[in-house]
N, C-alpha and C positions, 0 to 999 in steps of 0.2 A: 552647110546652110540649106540641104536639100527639104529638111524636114520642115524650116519656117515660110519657104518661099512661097507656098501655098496661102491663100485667105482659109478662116476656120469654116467648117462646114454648119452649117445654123439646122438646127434640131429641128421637127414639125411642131409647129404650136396648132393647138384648139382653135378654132376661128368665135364659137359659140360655147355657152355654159350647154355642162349636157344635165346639169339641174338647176332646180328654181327655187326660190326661197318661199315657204309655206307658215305663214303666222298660224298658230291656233288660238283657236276663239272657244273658251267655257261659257257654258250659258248655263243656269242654273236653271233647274227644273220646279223649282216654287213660283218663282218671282219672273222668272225669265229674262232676266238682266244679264248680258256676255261682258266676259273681260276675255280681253289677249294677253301674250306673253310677250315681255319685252322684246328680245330678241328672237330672227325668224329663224326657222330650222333649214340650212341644207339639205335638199333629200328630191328623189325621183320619185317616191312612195312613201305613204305615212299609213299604218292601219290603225287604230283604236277601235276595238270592237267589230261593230260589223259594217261601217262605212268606213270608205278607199277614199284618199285625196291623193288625184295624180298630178 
């Protein structure tokens, strides 16, 4: 019984998300009216072009 008598050892958890959820927003270049997308993206980084959302 030597191997059970021990409690199990608890793994390290994350305390914080190390990313954040990033909606993107289309706006149209006529009318200039934006739509989002239903659901948001996981991510640290998004590039499209030549602007950065961090």
């Amino acid at each position: 019984m030597g191997r059970f008598s021990k409690p199990p050892v608890s793994k390290w958890k994350r305390k914080t998300k190390s990313t954040k959820r990033l909606g993107i927003l289309y706006t149209c270049t006529v009318c200039k009216k934006s739509k989002g997308i239903k659901k948001a993206i996981r991510t640290s980084r998004l590039e499209i072009g030549e602007k950065v959302a961090k």
